[in-house]
N, C-alpha and C positions, 0 to 999 in steps of 0.2 A: 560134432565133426561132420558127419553125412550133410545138416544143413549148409555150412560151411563149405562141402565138395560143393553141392549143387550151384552153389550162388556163383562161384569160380566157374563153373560150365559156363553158365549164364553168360558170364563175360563176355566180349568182341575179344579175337588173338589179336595181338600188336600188331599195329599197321602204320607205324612212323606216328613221333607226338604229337599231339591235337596240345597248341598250348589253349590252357583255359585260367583264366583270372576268377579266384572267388575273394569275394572282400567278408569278410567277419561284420558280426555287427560292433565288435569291439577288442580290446588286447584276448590273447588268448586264454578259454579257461574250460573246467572240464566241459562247459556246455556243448563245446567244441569236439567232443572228444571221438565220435566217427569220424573226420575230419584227418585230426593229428593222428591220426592210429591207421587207417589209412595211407596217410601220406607217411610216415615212417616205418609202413612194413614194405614198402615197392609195391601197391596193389592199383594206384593209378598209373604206373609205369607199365607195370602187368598188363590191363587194360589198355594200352595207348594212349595215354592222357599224359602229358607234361603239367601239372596243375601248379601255379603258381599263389601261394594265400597270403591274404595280406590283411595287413590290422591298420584300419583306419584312424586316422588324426582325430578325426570328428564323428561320433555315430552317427551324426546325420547325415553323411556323406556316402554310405552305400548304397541305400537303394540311386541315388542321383547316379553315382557312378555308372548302375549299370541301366539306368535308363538310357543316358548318354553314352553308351559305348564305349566306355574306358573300362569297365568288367564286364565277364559272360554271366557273371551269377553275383550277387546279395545274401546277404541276411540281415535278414530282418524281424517282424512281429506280425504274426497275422492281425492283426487291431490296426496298424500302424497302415497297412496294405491300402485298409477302405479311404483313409485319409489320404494316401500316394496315390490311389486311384483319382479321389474327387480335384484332386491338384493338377492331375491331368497327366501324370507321368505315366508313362508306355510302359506298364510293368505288369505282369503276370505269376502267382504262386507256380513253382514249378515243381517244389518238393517239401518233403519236412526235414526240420532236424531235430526241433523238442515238441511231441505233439501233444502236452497237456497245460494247461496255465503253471508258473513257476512264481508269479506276482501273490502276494499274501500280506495283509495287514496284520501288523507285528508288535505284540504287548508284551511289556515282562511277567512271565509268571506269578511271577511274586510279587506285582503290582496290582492295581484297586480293577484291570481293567479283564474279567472273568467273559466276557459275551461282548459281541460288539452294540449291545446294548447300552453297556455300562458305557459308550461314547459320551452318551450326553454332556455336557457343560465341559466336555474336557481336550484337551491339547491334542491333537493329530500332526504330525510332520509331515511332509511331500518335498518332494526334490521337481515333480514335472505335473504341470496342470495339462491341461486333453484326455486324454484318454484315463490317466491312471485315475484324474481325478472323477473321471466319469464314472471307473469300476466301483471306486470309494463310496460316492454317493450312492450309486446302486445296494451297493453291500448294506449301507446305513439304514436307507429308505427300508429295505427287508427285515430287519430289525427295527424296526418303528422311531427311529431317529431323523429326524431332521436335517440337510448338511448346516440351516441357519443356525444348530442347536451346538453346533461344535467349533470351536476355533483351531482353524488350519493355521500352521506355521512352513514357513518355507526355511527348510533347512539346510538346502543344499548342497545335496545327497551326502550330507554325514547325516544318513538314516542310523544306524546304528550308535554311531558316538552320544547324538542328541538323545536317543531312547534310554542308554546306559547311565548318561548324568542325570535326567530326570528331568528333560528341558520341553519334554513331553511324555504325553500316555501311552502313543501307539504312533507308529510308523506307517506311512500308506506306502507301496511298493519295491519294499522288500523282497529279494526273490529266496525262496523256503528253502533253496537248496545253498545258502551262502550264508545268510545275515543271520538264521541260526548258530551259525557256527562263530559267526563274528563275536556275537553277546554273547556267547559262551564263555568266549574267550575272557570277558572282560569280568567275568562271575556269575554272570547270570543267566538263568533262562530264557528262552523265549516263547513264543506263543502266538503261532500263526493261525489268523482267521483266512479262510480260502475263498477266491470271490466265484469257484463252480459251487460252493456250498452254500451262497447269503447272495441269489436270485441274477447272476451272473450267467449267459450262457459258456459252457466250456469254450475253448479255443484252443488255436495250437501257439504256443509260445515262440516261437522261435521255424522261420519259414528261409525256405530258398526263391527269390524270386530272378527274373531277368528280364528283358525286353522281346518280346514274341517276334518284332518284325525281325529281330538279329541275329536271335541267337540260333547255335548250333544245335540242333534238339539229337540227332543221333548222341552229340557227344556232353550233352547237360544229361542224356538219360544215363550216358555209361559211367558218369561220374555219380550218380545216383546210387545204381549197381553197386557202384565199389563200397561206397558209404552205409548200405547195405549190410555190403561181404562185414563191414567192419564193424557195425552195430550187432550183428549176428556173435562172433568172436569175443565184442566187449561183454555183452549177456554171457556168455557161455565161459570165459575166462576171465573175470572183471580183474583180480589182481595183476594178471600179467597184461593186461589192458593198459591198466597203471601206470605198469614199469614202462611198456612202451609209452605213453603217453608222458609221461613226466622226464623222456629224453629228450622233451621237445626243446627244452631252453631251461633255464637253472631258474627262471622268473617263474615259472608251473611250478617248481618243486619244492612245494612250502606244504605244510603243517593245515595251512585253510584249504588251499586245492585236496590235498589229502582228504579231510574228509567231505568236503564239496564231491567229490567224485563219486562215492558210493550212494548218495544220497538223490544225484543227476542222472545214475542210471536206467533205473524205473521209467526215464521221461525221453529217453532216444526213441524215435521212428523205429520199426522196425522194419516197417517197408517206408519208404521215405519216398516214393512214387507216389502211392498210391494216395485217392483224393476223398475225402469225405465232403460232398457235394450239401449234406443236407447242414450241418456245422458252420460251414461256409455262408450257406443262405440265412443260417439261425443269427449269425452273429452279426451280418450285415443288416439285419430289421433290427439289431439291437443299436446298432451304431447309430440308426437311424433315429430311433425312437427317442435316442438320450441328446439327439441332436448337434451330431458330431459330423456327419453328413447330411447333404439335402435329401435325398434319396438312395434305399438300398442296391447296388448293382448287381446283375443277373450275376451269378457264381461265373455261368462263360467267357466274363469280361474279366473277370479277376483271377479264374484257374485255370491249372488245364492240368490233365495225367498223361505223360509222356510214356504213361508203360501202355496205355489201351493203343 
């Protein structure tokens, strides 16, 4: 509760609304969840923020958005950033929302596939080549597999359903806090290999970005702030996080969100300003390296910490 006074000091007092646009990187879900907790306790109103959120047609369509000025803020992926960078779009990291990888290659338990070893000669699903499929081969190559040694199948994205009927061994891009819960559902276990753990550098899953020449930096920081106040509260209160959170619309308030959300929590910011410069430099030599860029860009060009 004391952290939670503090962060409310913190605040700017109301001073007429600052509308601000943030686009989601997809429909709403607990990943979201400083976000909608936030916005339905009045703490961006508190703050002077009018915050408007919206859920994109197409996830490809947010960073665009706010590179062209039709939002103040994105979400997005920090992976996803080094490629918006080299494309040329005006966009800059400006905060966290999930700052640990969430992506995890996905076997059934009680399937032949013990280590991602045991890949060899066998079936892989993917729903998106780039990036995911770069983590994949990394993961593999660490484990002494080959990607010529495995057949990829494009399933896509019924990751889950293809895994469950046995239309495959493992799943590439799964997020550990969802697809768990999905094949559960369906009878079975699952069994997430992690790509910080099979020679992947960490990263932050899930990023705020905007366009430097545009945006409002007083008022992207105080929306930060708020998201803050709110990660602080969801830690500190997760069930009545919940209850607020699952007032968001009757489409959150299922049986999968349910347990999605205790499992997402661990992976909020809890300062969502602040920047880890060396992470940023570690994972753009990585993007590099697997040749997904020409060259890795200085952290400056890609970040910035709106609390320094």
């Amino acid at each position: 509760m004391k952290r939670m006074a503090l962060l409310a000091l913190l605040l700017p007092a109301p001073a007429g609304a600052e509308p601000l646009t943030v686009v989601l990187d997809w429909f709403v879900n607990p990943d979201h969840g400083p976000i909608i907790v936030a916005e339905r306790q009045g703490w961006f109103d508190e703050a002077g923020l009018e915050v408007e959120i919206v859920a994109p047609a197409d996830p490809a369509d947010p960073p665009k958005m706010a590179a062209s000025g039709q939002a103040d803020l994105a979400i997005t992926y920090q992976p996803q950033l080094y490629l918006q960078h080299a494309e040329g779009l005006p966009l800059v990291r400006v905060g966290t929302l999930i700052d640990s990888p969430l992506y995890c290659v996905m076997a059934r338990a009680e399937g032949p596939v013990a280590g991602l070893a045991d890949l060899k000669g066998r079936k892989v699903g993917f729903s998106v080549a780039g990036i995911e499929e770069a983590l994949l081969h990394t993961m593999l190559r660490t484990n002494g597999v080959e990607p010529a040694e495995v057949e990829f199948v494009n399933v896509n994205f019924a990751l889950t359903p293809a895994l469950a009927a046995g239309q495959v061994d493992a799943v590439a891009g799964a997020f550990r806090n969802f697809e768990l819960h999905q094949i559960a559902a369906t009878g079975s276990e699952g069994r997430c290999f992690l790509p910080e753990r099979n020679g992947v550098p960490v990263y932050d899953e899930l990023i705020y970005v905007a366009n430097p020449e545009t945006m409002d930096r007083e008022a992207v920081a105080t929306f930060l702030k708020v998201t803050e106040r709110a990660a602080a509260f969801i830690a500190d209160h997760p069930q009545e996080a919940w209850d607020v959170f699952r007032g968001w619309s009757a489409e959150v308030d299922d049986a999968l969100n349910a347990a999605a959300w205790g499992d997402t929590l661990p992976h909020f910011a809890a300062h969502p300003l602040a920047l880890d410069e060396a992470r940023y430099a570690d994972f753009g030599r990585y993007m590099q390296q697997v040749g997904l860029i020409p060259a890795a860009p200085g952290v400056q060009e890609i970040a910035v910490d709106l609390g320094r």
